[in-house]
C-alpha positions, 0 to 999 in steps of 0.5 A, a space after each residue: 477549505 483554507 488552512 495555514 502553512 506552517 514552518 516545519 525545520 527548512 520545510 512547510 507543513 500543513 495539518 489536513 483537517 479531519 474530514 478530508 483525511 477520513 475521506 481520502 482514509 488517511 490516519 496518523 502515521 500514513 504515507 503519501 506521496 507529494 507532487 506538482 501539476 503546474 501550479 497544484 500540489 497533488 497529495 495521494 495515498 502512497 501505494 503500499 511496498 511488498 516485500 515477498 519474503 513477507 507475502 510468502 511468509 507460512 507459504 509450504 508446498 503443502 500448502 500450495 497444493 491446498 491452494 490449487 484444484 489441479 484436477 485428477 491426476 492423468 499420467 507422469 506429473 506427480 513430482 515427490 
């Protein structure tokens, strides 16, 4: 499939048609990440950036010992 570049200020820009987006699940507003292989242009789906006062976000000690079948209890390892 062609498409054509198109000025976009000092840069170029392409519109990936539909199919292609759906394919690779793309939407508006998605980052990609852009590289040259030899005389390729590579375009993936940037990987996702975590930060982990968000991923621990509701995290209580409460509910890490929910989280976890320690097994029974066998000796000094209750910590309070």
């Amino acid at each position: 499939m062609q498409v054509v570049l198109a000025r976009w200020g000092n840069s170029l820009g392409l519109r990936i048609p539909k199919d292609v987006a759906v394919r690779v699940g793309l939407r508006e507003g998605a980052r990609v990440e852009v590289d040259a292989e030899g005389n390729r242009i590579v375009i993936t789906p940037a990987r996702p950036h975590y930060v982990l006062a968000d991923l621990l976000r509701g995290m209580t000690p409460e509910a890490m010992r929910d989280a976890f079948d320690w097994g029974p209890v066998r000796g000094r390892e209750i910590a309070e």
